[in-house]
N, C-alpha and C positions, 0 to 999 in steps of 0.2 A: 504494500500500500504506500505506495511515492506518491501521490496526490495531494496535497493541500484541502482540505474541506472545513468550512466554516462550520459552526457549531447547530445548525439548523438540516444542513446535509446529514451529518454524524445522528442527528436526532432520526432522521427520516429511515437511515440505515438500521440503526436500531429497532426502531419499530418494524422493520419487515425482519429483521431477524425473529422477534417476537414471533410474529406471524408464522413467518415458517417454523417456526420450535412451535408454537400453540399447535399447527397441523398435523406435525410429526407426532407430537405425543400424541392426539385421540385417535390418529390413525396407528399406531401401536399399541396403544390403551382397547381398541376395537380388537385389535387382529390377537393379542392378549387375552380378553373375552372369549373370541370364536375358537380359539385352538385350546383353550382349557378341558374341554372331556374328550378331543380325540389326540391332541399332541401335548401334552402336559410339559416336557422337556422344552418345547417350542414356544407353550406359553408362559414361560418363567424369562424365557429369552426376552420376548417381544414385551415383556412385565420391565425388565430391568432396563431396556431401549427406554420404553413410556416415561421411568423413573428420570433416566439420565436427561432427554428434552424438559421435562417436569423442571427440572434442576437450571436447565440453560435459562428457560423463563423465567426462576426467582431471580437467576443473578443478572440479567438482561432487567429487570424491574428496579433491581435494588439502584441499578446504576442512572433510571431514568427517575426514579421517585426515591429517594435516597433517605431511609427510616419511613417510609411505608407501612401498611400491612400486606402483608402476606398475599403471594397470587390464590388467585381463589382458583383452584382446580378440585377434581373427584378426584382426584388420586387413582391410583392402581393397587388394586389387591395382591395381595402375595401369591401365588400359586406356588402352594407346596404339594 
């Protein structure tokens, strides 16, 4: 990243980071769901992907609302 970007740029980049981390996690938080009674090995996988964008979104928050509350997501259930 050699570019120069004023602080309104940096904002907008941010927000589509959000975006895309918000997609990835319900779309892995879904596919989590669906593979629990026939691939249980695959739905702990797709559980801890959910987790890890879960994670990119709080700290992509904290950075644009700095002492916030908390992002509000359903979370992902453990599959054990």
């Amino acid at each position: 990243m050699t570019d120069v970007v004023d602080a309104d740029e940096l904002l907008r980049r941010i927000r589509r980071g959000q975006e895309r981390a918000a997609e990835e996690e319900r779309a892995w938080r879904e596919r989590a769901q669906s593979l629990t009674a026939t691939d249980p090995e695959g739905a702990r996988e797709a559980a801890d992907r959910a987790r890890a964008f879960e994670a990119v979104l709080r700290v992509l928050e904290e950075i644009v609302r700095p002492g916030g509350g908390p992002v509000r997501t359903e979370g992902v259930k453990q599959v054990t």
